[in-house]
N, C-alpha and C positions, 0 to 999 in steps of 0.2 A: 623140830627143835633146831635152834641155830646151834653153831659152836664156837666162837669164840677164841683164835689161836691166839699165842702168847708173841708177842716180840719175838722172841728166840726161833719162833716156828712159822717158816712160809707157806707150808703144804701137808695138811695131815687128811692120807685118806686109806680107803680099807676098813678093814675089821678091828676090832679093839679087840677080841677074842672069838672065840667059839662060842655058841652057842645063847647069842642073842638072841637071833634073827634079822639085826641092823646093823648096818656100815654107814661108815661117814663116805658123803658125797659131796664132791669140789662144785658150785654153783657158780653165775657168774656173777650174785652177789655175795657169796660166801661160801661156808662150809655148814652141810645140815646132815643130820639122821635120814635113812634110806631103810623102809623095811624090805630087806630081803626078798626077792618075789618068786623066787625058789628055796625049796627046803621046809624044814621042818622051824615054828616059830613056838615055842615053850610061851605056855601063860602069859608069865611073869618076863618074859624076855624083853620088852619095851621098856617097864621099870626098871629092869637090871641094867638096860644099856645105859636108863638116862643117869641114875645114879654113880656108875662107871665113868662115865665124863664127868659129871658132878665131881667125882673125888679126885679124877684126874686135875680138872680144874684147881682143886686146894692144893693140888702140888705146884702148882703153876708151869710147867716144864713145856708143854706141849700146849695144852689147852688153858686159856687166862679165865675163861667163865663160858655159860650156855645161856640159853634164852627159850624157856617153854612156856606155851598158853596155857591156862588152864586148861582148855580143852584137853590138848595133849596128856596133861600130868592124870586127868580125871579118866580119861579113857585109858592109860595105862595102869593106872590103880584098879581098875574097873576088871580088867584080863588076869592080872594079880588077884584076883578077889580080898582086896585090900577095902574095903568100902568103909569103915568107918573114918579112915584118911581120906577116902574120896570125898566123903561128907564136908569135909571141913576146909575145902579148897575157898580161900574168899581170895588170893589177889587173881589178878588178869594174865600177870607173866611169873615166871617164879624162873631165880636163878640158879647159880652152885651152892649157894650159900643156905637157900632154901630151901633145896632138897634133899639137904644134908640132915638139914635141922627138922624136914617131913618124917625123916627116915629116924631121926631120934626119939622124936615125939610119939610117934605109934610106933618104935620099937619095929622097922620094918626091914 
């Protein structure tokens, strides 16, 4: 997952909280998701992260938007046992705005 900083924002990296399993990591063409390669990674932790940026993004502060493959969103739905959202993945990339609106639709 890429991430997308806001104008306001040169450099965001670290953890967004506990108990993802992902941190943002500085690239040298951008900012992306990093799973953890130690510790304990919860289910649902890949979803919760992308969705975290996702909402971070509607505040615009930090983060302006993100940028997931499908693959990515389906393999995290998939750890979630979310499957019937998995089902229904048709675009290629899906944004803030989309995952927002995944997370409304199936109630997630």
């Amino acid at each position: 997952m890429e991430i997308i900083l806001s104008e306001r924002c040169k450099s965001l990296t670290g953890n967004l909280g506990c108990g993802f399993g992902y941190h943002i990591q500085r690239r040298k063409n951008g900012f992306f998701a990093k799973r953890n390669s130690k510790g304990e990674i919860p289910p649902d932790g890949h979803w919760r992260f992308i969705l975290a940026c996702a909402q971070l993004a509607q505040k615009g502060l930090q983060i302006a938007d993100i940028r997931v493959s499908r693959d990515e969103v389906k393999n995290a739905l998939y750890e979630a046992r979310c499957f019937i959202a998995m089902q229904n993945l048709r675009k290629d990339f899906y944004d803030a705005r989309d995952i927002i609106n995944l997370k409304t639709t199936f109630s997630l």
